[in-house]
PDB file with one MODEL, atoms N, CA, C and O in Angstrom:
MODEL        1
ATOM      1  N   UNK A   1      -5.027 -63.609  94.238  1.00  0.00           N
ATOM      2  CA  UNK A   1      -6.306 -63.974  94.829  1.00  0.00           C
ATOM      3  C   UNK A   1      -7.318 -62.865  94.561  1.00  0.00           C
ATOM      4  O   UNK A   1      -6.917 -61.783  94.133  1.00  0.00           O
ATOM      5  N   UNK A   2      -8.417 -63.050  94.758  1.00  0.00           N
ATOM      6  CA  UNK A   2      -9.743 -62.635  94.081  1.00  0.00           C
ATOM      7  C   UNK A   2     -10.831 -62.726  94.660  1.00  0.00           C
ATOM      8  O   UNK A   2     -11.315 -63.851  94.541  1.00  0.00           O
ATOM      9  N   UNK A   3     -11.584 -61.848  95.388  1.00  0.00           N
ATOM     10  CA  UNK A   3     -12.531 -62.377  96.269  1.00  0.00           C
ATOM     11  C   UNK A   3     -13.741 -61.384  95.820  1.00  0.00           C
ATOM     12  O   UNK A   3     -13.462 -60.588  94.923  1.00  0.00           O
ATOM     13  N   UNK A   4     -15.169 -61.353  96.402  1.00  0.00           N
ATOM     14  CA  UNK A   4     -16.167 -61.121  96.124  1.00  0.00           C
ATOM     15  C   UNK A   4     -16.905 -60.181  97.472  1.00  0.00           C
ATOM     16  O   UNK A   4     -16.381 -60.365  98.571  1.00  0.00           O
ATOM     17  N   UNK A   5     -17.592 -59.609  97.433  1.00  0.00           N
ATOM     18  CA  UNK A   5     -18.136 -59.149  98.788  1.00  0.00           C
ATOM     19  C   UNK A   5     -19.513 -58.734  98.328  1.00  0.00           C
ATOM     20  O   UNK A   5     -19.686 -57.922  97.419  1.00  0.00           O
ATOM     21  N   UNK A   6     -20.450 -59.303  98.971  1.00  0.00           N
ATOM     22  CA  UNK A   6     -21.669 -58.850  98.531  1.00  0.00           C
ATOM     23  C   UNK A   6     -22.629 -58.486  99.970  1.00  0.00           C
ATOM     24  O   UNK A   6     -22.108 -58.964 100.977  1.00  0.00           O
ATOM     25  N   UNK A   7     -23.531 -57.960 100.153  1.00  0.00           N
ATOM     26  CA  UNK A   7     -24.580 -57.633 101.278  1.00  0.00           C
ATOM     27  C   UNK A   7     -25.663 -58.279 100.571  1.00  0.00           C
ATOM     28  O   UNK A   7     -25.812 -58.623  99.399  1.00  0.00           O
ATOM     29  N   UNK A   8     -26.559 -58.363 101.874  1.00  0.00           N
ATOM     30  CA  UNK A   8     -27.487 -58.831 101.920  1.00  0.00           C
ATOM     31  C   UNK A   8     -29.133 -57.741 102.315  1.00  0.00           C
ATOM     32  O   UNK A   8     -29.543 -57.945 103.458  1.00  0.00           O
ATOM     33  N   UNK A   9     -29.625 -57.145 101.834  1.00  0.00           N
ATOM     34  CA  UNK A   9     -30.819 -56.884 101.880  1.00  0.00           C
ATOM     35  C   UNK A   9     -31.872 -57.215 102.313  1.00  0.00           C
ATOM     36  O   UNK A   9     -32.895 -57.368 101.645  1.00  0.00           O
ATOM     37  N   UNK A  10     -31.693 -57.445 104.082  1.00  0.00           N
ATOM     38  CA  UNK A  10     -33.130 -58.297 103.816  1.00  0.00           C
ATOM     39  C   UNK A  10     -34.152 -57.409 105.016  1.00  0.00           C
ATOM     40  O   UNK A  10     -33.732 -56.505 105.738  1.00  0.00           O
ATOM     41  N   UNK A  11     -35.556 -57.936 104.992  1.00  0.00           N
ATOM     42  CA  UNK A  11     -36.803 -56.846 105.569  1.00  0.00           C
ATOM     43  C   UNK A  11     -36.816 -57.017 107.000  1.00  0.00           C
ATOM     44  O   UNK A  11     -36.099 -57.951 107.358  1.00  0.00           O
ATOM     45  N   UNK A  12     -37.239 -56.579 107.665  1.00  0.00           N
ATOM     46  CA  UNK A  12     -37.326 -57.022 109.161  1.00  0.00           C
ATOM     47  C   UNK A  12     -37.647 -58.781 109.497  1.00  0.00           C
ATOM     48  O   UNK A  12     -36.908 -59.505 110.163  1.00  0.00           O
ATOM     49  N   UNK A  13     -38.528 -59.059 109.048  1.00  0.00           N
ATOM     50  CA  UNK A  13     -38.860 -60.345 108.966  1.00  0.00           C
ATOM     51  C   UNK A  13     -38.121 -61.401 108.464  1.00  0.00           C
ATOM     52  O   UNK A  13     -38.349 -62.550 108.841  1.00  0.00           O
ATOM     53  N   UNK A  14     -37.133 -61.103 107.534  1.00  0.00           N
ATOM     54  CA  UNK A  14     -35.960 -61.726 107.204  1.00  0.00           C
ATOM     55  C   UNK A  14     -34.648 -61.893 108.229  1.00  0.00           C
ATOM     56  O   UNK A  14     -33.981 -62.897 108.479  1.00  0.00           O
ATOM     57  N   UNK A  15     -34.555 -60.747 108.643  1.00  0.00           N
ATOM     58  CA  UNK A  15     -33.683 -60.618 110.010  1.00  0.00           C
ATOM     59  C   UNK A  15     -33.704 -61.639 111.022  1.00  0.00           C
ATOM     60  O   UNK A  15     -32.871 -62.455 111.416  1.00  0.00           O
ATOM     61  N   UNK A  16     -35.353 -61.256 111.454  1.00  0.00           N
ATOM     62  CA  UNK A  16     -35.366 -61.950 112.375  1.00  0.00           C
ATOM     63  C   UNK A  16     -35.804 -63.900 112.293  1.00  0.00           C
ATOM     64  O   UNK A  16     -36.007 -64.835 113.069  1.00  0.00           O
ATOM     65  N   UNK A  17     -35.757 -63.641 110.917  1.00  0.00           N
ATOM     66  CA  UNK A  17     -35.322 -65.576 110.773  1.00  0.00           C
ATOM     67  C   UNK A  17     -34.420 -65.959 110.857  1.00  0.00           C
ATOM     68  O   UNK A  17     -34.069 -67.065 111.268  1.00  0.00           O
ATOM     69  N   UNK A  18     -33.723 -64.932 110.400  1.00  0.00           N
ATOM     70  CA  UNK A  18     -32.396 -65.510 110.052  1.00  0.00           C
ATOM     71  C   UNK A  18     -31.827 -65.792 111.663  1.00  0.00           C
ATOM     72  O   UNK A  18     -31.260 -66.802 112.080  1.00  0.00           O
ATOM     73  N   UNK A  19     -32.150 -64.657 112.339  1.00  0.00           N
ATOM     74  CA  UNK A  19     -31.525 -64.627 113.644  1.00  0.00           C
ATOM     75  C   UNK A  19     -31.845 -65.670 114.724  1.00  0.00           C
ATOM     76  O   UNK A  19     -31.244 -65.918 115.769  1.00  0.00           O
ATOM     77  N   UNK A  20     -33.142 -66.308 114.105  1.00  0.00           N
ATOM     78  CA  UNK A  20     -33.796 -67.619 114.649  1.00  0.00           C
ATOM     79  C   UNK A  20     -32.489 -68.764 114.871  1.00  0.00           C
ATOM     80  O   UNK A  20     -31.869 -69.270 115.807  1.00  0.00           O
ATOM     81  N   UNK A  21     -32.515 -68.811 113.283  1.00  0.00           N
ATOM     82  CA  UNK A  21     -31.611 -69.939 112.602  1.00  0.00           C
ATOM     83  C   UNK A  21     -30.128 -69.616 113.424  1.00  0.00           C
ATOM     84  O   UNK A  21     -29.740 -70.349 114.334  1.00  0.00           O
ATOM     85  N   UNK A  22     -29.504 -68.630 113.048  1.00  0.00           N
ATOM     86  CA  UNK A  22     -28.081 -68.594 113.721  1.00  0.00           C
ATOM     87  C   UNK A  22     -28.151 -69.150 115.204  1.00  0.00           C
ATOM     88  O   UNK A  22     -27.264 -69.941 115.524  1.00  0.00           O
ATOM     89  N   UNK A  23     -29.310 -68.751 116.332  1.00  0.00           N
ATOM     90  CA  UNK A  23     -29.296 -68.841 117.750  1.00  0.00           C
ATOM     91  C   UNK A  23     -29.425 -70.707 117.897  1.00  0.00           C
ATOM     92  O   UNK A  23     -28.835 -71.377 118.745  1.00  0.00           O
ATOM     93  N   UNK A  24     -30.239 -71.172 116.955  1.00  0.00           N
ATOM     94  CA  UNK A  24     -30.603 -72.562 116.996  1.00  0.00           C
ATOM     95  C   UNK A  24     -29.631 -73.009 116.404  1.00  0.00           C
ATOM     96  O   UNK A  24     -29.376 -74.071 116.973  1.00  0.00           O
ATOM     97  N   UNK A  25     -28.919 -72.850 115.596  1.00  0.00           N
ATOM     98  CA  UNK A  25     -27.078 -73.561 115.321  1.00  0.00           C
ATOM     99  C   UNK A  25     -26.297 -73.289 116.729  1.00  0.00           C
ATOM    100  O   UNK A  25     -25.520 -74.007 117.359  1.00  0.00           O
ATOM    101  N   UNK A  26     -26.719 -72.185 116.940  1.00  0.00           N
ATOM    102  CA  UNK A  26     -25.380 -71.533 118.066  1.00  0.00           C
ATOM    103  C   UNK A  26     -25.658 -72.811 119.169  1.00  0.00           C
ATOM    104  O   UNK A  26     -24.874 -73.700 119.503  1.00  0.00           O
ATOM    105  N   UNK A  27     -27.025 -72.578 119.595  1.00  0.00           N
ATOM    106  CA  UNK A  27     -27.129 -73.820 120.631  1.00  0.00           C
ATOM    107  C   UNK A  27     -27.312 -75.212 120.344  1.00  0.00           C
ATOM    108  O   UNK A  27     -27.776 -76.002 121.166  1.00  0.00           O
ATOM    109  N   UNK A  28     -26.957 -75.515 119.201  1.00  0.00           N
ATOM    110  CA  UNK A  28     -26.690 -77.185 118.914  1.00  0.00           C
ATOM    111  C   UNK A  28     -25.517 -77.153 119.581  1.00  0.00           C
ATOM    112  O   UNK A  28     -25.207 -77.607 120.683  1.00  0.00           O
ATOM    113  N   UNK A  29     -24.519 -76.177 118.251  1.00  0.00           N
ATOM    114  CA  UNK A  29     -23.099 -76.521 118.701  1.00  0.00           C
ATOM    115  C   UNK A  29     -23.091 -76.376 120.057  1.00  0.00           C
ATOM    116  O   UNK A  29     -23.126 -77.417 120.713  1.00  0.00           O
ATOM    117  N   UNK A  30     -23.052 -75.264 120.672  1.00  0.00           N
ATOM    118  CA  UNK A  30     -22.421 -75.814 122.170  1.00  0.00           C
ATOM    119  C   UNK A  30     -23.031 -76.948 123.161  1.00  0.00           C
ATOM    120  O   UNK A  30     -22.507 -77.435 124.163  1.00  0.00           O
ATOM    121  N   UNK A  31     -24.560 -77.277 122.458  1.00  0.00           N
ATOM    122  CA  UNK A  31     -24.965 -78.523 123.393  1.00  0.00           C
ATOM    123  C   UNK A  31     -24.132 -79.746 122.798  1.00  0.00           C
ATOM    124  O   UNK A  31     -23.842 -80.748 123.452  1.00  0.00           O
ATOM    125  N   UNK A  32     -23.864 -79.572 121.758  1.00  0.00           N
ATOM    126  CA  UNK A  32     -22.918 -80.892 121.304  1.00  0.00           C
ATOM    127  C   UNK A  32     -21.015 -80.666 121.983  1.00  0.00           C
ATOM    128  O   UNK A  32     -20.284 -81.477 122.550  1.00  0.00           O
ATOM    129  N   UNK A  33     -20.871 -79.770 121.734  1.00  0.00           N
ATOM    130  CA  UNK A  33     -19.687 -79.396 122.511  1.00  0.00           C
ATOM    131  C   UNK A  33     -19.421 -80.090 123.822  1.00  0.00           C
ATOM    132  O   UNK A  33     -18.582 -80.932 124.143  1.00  0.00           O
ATOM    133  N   UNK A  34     -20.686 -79.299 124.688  1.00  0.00           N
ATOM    134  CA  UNK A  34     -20.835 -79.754 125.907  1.00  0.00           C
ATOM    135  C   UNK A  34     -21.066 -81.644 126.080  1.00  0.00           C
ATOM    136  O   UNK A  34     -20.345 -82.249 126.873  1.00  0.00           O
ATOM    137  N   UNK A  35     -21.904 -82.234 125.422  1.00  0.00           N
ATOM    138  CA  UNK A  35     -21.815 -83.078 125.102  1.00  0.00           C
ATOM    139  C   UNK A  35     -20.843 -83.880 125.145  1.00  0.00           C
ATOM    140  O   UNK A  35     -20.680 -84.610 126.124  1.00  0.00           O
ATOM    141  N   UNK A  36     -19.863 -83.893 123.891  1.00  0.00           N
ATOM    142  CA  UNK A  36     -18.625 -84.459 123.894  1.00  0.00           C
ATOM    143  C   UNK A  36     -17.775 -84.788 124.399  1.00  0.00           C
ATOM    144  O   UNK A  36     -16.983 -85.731 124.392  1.00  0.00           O
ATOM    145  N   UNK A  37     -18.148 -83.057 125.367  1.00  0.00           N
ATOM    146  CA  UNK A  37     -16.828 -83.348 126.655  1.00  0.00           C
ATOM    147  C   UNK A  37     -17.119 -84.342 127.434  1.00  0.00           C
ATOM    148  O   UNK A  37     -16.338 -85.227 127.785  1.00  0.00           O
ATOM    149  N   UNK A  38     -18.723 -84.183 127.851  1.00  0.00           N
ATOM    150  CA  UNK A  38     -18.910 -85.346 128.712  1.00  0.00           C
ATOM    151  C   UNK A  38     -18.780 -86.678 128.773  1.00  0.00           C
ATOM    152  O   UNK A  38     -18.530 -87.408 129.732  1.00  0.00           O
ATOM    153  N   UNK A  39     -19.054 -87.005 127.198  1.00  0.00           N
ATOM    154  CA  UNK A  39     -19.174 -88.285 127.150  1.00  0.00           C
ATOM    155  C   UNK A  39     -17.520 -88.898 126.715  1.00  0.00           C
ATOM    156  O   UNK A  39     -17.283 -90.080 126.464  1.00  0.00           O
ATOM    157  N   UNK A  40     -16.526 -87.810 126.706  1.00  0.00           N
ATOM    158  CA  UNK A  40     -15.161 -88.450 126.510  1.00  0.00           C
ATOM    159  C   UNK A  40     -14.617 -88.501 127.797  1.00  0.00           C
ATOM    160  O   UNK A  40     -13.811 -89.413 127.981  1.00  0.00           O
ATOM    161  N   UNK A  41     -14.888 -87.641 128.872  1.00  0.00           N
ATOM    162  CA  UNK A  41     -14.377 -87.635 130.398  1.00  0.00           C
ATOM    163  C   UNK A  41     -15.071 -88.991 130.467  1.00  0.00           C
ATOM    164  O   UNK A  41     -14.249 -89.868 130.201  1.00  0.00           O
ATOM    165  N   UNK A  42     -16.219 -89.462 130.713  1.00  0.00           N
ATOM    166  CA  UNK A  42     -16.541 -90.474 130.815  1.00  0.00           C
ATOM    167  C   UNK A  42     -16.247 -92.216 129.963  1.00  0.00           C
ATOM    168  O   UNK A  42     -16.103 -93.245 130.623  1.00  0.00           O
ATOM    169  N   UNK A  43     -16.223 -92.179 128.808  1.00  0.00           N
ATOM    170  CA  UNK A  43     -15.939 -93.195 128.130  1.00  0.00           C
ATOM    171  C   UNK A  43     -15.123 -92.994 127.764  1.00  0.00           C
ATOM    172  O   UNK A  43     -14.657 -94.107 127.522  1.00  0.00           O
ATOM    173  N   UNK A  44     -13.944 -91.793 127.260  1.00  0.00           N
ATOM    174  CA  UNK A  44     -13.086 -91.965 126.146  1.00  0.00           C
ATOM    175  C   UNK A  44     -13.216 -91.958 125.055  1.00  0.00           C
ATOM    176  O   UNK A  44     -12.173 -92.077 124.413  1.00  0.00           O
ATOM    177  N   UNK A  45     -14.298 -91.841 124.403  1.00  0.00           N
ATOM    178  CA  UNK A  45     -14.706 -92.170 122.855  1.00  0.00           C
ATOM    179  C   UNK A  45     -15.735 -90.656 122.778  1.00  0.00           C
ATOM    180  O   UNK A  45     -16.451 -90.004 123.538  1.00  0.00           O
ATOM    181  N   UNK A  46     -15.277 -90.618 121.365  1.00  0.00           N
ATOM    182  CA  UNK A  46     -16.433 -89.320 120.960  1.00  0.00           C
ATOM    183  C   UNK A  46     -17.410 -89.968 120.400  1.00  0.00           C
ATOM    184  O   UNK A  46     -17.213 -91.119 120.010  1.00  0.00           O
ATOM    185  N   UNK A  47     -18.641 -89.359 120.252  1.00  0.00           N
ATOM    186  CA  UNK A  47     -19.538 -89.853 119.499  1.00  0.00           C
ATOM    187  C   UNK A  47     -20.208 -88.958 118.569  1.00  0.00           C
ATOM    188  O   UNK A  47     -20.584 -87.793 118.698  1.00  0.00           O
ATOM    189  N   UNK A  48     -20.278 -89.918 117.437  1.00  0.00           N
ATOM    190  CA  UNK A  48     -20.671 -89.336 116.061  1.00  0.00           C
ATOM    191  C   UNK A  48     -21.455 -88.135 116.083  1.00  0.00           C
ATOM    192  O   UNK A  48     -21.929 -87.529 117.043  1.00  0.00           O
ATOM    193  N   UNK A  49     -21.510 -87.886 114.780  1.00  0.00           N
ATOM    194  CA  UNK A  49     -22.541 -86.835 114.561  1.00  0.00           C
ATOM    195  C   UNK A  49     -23.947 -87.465 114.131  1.00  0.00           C
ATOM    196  O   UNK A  49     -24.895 -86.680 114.155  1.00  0.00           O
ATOM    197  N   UNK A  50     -24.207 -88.802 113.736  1.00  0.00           N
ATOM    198  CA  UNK A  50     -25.193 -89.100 113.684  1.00  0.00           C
ATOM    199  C   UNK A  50     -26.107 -89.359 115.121  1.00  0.00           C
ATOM    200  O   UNK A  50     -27.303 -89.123 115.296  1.00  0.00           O
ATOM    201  N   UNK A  51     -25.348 -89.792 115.847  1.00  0.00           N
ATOM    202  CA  UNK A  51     -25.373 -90.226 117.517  1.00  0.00           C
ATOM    203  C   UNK A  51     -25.749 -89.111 117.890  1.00  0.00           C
ATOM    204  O   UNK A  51     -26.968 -88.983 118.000  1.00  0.00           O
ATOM    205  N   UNK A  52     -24.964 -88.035 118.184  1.00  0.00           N
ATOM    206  CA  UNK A  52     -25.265 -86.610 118.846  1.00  0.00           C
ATOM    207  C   UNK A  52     -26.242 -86.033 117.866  1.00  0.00           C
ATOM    208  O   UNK A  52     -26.946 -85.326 118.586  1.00  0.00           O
ATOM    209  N   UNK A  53     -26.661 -85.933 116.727  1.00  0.00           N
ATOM    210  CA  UNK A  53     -27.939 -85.518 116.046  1.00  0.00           C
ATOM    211  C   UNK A  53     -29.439 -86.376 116.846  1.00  0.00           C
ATOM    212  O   UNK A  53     -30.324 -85.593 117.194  1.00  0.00           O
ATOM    213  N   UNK A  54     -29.656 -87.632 117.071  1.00  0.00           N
ATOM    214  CA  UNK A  54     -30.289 -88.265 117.783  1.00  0.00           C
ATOM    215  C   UNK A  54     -30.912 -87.900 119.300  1.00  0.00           C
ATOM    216  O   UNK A  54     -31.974 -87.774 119.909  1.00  0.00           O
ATOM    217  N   UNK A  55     -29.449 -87.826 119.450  1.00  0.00           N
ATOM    218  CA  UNK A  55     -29.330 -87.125 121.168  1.00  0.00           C
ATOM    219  C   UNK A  55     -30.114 -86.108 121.359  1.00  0.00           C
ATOM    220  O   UNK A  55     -30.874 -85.830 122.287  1.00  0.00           O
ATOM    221  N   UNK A  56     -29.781 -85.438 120.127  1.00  0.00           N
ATOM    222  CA  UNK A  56     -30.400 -83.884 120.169  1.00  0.00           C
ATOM    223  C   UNK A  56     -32.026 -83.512 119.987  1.00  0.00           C
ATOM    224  O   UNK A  56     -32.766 -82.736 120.591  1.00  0.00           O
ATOM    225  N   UNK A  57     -32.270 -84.629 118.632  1.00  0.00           N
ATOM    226  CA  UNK A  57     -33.722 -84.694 118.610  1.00  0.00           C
ATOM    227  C   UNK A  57     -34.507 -85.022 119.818  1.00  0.00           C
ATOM    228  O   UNK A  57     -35.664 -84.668 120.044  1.00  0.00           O
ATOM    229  N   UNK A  58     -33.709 -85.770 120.596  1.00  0.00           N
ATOM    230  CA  UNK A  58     -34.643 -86.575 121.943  1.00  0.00           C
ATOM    231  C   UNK A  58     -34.802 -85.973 122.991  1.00  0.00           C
ATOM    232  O   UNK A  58     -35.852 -85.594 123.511  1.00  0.00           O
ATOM    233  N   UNK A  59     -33.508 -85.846 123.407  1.00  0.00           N
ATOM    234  CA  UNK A  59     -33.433 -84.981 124.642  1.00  0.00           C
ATOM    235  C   UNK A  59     -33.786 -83.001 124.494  1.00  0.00           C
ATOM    236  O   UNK A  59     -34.500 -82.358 125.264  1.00  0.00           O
ATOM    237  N   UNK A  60     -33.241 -82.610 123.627  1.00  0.00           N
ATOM    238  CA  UNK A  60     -33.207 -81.036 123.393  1.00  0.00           C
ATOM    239  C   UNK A  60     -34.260 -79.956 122.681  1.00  0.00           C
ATOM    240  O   UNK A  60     -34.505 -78.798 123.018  1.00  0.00           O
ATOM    241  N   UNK A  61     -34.889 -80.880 121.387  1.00  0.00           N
ATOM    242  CA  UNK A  61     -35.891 -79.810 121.050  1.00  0.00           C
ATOM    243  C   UNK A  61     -37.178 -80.466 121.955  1.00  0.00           C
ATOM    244  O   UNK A  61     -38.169 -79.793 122.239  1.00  0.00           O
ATOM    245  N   UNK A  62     -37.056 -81.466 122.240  1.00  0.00           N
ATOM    246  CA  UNK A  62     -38.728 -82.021 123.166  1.00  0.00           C
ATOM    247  C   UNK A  62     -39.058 -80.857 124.242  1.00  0.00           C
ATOM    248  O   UNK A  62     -40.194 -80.788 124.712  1.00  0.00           O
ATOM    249  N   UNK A  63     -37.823 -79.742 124.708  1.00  0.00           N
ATOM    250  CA  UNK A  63     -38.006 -78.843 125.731  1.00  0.00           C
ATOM    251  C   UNK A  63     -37.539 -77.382 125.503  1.00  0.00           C
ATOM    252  O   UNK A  63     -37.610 -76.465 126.320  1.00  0.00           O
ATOM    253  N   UNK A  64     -36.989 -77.330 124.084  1.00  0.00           N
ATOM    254  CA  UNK A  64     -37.094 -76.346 123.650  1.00  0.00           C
ATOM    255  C   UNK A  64     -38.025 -76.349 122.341  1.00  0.00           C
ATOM    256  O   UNK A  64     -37.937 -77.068 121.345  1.00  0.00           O
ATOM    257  N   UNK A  65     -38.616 -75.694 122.533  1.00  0.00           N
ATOM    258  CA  UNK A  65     -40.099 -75.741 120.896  1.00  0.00           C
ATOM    259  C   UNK A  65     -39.653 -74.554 120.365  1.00  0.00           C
ATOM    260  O   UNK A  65     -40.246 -74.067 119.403  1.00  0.00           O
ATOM    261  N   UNK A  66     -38.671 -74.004 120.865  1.00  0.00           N
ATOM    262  CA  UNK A  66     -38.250 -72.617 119.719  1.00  0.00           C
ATOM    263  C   UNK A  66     -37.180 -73.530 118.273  1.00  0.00           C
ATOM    264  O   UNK A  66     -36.869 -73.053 117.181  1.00  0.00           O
ATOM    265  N   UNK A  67     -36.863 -74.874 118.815  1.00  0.00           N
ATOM    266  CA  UNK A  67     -36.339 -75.241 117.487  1.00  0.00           C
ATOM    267  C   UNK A  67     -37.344 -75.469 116.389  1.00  0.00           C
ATOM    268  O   UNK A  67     -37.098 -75.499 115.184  1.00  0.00           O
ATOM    269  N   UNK A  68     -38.283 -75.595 116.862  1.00  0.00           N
ATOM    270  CA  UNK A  68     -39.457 -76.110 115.774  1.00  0.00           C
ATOM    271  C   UNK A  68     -39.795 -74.869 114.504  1.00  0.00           C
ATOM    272  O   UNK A  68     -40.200 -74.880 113.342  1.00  0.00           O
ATOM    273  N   UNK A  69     -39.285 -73.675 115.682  1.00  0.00           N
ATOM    274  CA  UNK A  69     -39.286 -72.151 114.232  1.00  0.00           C
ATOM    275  C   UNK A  69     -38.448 -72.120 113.193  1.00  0.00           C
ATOM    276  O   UNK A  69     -38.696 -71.400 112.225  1.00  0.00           O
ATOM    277  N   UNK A  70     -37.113 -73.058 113.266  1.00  0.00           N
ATOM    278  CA  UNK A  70     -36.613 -72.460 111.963  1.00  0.00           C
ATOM    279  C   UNK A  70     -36.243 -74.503 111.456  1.00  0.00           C
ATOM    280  O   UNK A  70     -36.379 -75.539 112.108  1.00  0.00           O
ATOM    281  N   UNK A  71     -35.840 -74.273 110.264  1.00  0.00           N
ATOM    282  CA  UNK A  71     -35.660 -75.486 109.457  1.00  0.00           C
ATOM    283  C   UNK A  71     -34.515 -76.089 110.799  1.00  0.00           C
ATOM    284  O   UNK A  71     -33.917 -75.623 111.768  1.00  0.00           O
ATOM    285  N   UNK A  72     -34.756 -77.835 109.872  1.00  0.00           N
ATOM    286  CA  UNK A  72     -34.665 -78.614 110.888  1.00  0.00           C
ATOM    287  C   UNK A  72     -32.828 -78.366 110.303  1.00  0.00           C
ATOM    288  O   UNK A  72     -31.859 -78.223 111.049  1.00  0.00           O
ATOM    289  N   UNK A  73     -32.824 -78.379 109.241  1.00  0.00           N
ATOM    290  CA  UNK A  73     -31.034 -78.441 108.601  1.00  0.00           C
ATOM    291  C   UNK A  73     -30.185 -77.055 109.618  1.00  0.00           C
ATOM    292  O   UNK A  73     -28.966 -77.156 109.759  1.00  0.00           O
ATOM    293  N   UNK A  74     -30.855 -75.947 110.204  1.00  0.00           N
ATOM    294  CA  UNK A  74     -29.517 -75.486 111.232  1.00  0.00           C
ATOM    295  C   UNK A  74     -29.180 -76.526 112.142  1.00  0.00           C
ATOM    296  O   UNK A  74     -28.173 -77.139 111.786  1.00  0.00           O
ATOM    297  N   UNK A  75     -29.664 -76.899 113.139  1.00  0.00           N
ATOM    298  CA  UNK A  75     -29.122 -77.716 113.983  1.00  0.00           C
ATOM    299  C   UNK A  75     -28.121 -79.080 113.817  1.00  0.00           C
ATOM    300  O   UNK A  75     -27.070 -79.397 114.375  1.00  0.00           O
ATOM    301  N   UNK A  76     -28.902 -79.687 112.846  1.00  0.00           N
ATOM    302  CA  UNK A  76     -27.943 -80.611 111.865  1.00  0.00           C
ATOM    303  C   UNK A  76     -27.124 -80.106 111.226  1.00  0.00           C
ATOM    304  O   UNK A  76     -26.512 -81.155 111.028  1.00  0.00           O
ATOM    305  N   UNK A  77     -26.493 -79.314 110.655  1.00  0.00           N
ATOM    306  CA  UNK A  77     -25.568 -78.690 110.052  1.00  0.00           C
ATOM    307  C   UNK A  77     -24.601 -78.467 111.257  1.00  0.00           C
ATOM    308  O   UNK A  77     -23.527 -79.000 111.538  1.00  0.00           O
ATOM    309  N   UNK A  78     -25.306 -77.544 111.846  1.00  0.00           N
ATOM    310  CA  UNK A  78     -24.309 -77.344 113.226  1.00  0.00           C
ATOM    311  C   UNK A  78     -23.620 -78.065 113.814  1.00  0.00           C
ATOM    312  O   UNK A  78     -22.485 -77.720 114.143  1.00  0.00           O
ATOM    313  N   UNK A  79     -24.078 -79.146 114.074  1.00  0.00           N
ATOM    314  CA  UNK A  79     -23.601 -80.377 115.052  1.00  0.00           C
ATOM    315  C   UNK A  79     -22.952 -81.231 114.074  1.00  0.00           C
ATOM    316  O   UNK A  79     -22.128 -82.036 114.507  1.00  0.00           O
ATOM    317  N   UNK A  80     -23.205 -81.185 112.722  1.00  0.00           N
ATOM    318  CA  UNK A  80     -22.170 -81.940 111.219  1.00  0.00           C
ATOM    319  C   UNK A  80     -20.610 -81.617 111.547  1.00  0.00           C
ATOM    320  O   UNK A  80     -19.539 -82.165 111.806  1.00  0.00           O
ATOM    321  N   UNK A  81     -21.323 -80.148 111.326  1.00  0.00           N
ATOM    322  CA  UNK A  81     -19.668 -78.874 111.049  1.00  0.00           C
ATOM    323  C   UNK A  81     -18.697 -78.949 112.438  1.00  0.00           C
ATOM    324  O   UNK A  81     -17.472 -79.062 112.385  1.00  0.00           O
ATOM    325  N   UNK A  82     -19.608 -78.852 113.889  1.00  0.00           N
ATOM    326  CA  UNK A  82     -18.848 -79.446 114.806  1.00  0.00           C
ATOM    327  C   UNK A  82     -17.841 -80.195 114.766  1.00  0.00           C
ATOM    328  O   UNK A  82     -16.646 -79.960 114.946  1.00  0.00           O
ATOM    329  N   UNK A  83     -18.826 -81.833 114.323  1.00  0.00           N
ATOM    330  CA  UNK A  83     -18.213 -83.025 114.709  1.00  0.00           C
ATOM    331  C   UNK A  83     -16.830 -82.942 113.717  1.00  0.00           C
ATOM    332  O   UNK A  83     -15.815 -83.556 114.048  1.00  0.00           O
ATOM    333  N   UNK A  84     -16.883 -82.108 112.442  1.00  0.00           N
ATOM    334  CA  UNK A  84     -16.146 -82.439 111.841  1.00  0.00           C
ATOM    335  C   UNK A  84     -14.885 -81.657 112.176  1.00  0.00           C
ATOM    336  O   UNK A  84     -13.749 -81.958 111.810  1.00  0.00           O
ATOM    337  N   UNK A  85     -15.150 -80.864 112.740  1.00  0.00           N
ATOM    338  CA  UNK A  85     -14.114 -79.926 113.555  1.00  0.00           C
ATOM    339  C   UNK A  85     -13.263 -80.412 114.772  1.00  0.00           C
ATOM    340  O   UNK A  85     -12.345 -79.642 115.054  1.00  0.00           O
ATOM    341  N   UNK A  86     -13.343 -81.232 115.345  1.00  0.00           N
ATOM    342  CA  UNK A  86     -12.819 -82.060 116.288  1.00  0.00           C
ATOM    343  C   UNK A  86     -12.036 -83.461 115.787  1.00  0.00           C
ATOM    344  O   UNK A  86     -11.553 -84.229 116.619  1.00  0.00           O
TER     345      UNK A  86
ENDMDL
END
């Protein structure tokens, strides 16, 4: 095996996008997490990632506007990589 390791270089302003983006994945996933649980204690059934992407647009960034700072693909990604994890 054979692997690669590289760093990343980036300016203050890069940082702190990036750090945008990671916090706005971080809190998809666990609102979808949280999510899941609920809605399987309750129904039994999980629901998609297209479903919980929906959920999320409606209920979650309408009251958080810090998602609106970084691209819309962390949160969707997040809640993808989730669903697919379960």
């Amino acid at each position: 095996m054979q692997s690669i390791k590289t760093k990343l270089k980036v300016n203050n302003k890069q940082k702190t996008i990036l750090a945008k983006h990671a916090g706005v994945a971080r809190h998809a996933y666990n609102w979808g997490l949280a999510t899941c649980i609920k809605e399987y204690e309750e129904t039994k059934k999980r629901p998609s990632a297209i479903t919980l992407h929906k959920r999320l647009v409606a209920e979650v960034k309408s009251i958080n506007p810090w998602y609106y700072e970084v691209s819309k693909c962390a949160p969707r990604a997040s809640i993808k990589r989730f669903r697919e994890s379960i």
